[in-house]
C-alpha positions, 0 to 999 in steps of 0.5 A, a space after each residue: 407069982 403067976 403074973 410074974 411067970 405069966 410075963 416071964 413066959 411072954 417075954 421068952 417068947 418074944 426073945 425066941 421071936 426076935 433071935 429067930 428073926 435075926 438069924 433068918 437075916 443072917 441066912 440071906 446070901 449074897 444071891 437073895 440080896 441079887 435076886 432083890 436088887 434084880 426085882 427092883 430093877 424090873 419094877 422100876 423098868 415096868 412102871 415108870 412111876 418107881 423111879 430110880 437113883 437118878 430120878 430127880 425132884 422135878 420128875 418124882 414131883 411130876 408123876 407123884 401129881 400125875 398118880 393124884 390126878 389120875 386116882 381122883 379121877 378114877 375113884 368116882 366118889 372123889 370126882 363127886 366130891 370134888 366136882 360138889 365142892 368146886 360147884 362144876 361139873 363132873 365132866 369139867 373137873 375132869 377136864 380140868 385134871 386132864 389139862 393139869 397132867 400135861 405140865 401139873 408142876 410147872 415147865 420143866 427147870 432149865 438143865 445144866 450142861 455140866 
């Protein structure tokens, strides 16, 4: 009888919980919803790496290679290990990195004129 009341109890509260947070969604107005959308466009205006809704694959490929690149060679246990297991240089591996953020996806694909 007490494990029944016991998960009784739990499964109140959890529905407590959830109504709770279903009625905090229903609260937003229509000026939190501005203020979000307010917030992102300043993020993405900031960093360039956030994109945007017109952002196209090629350009999300290239800085999501860039970001790779750049976190490998800011982390030095990473351009250890990489250096180790290329059997270079800690300096030539990042060299070699900074040469592939020029294009690190290849060249650009041809753009229509539609």
């Amino acid at each position: 009888m007490r494990l029944i009341k016991k998960k009784l109890i739990v499964v109140s509260i959890n529905s407590v919980i959830a109504v709770q947070l279903v009625s905090l969604l229903a609260r937003r107005t229509m000026g939190d919803r501005y203020n979000i959308h307010s917030q992102l466009e300043h993020l993405q205006s900031k960093y360039i790496g956030t994109g945007h809704a017109d952002t196209a694959q090629f350009e999300w490929c290239v800085n999501q290679q860039r970001d790779t690149y750049a976190s490998y060679m800011g982390h030095f246990d990473m351009l250890n290990m990489i250096a180790l297991a290329e059997n270079e240089t800690k300096a030539r591996v990042r060299f070699n990195m900074m040469e592939k953020m020029v294009q690190p996806c290849g060249p650009p694909p041809e753009k229509n004129e539609d």
